[in-house]
C-alpha positions in Angstrom: 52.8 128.3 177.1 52.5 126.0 173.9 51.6 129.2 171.6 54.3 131.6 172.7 57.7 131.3 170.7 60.5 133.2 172.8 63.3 135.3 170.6 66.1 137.0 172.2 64.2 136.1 175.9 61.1 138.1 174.7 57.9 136.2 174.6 55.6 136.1 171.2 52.5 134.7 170.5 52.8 132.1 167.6 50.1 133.7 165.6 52.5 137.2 165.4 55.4 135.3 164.3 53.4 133.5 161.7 52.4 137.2 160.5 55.1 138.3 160.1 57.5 136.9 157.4 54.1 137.6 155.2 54.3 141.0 156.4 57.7 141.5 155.4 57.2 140.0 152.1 54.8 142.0 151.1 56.3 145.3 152.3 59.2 144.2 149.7 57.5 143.4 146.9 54.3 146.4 146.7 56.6 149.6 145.5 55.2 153.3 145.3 53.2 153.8 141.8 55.6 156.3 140.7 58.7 153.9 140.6 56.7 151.2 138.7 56.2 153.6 136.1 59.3 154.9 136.5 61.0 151.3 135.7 58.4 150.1 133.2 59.5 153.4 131.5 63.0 152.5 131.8 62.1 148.9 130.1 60.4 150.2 127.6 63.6 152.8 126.3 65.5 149.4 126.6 62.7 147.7 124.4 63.0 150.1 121.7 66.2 150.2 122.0 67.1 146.9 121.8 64.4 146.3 118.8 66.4 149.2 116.6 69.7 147.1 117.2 68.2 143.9 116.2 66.7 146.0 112.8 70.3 147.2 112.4 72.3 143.9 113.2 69.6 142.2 110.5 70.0 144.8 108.4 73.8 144.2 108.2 73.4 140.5 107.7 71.2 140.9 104.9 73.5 143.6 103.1 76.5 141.4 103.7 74.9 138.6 102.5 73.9 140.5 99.2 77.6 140.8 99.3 78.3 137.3 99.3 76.0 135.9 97.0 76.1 138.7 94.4 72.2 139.8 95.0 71.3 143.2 93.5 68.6 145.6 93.9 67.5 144.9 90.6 67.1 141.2 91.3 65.1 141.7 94.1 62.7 144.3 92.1 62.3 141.6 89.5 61.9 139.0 92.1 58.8 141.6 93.7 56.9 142.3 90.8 56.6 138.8 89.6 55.7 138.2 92.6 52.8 140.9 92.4 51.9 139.9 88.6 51.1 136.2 90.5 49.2 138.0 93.0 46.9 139.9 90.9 46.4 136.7 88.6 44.7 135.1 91.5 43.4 138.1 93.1 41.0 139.0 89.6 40.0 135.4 89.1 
């Protein structure tokens, strides 16, 4: 017959073999509930961990670069209050 596909000797209709690769696929991809969470739990210890080592890496970088350029603490508070003297200016008009 035209609609029968033969593997191995065995006869099967076309519409099974058609069925099933999309069977297959989805039996890979749909996991139990409990391993989703447990990976999306996973990614999100490697979220927070990876967003504390960014904060510490920048944190470096901005220390060293004080460093470098010979920026103090006391510049920065000078730099912050004029900064919120210019604010208020604009804020009470």
């Amino acid at each position: 017959m035209a609609d029968e596909l033969h593997i191995h000797g065995v006869p099967i209709p076309y519409k099974i073999y058609m069925m099933t690769p999309t069977l297959i696929q989805r039996r890979c991809v749909i996991k139990p509930y409990d391993e989703l969470k447990a990976e999306m739990e996973t990614i999100w210890q490697q979220m927070a961990e990876a967003k504390k080592s960014e904060r510490t890496n920048a944190l470096k970088e901005v220390k060293s670069l004080c460093k470098e350029f010979g920026f103090t603490v006391g510049i920065a508070k000078d730099a912050l209050v004029a900064g919120r003297k210019k604010q208020r200016r604009f804020l009470s008009k």
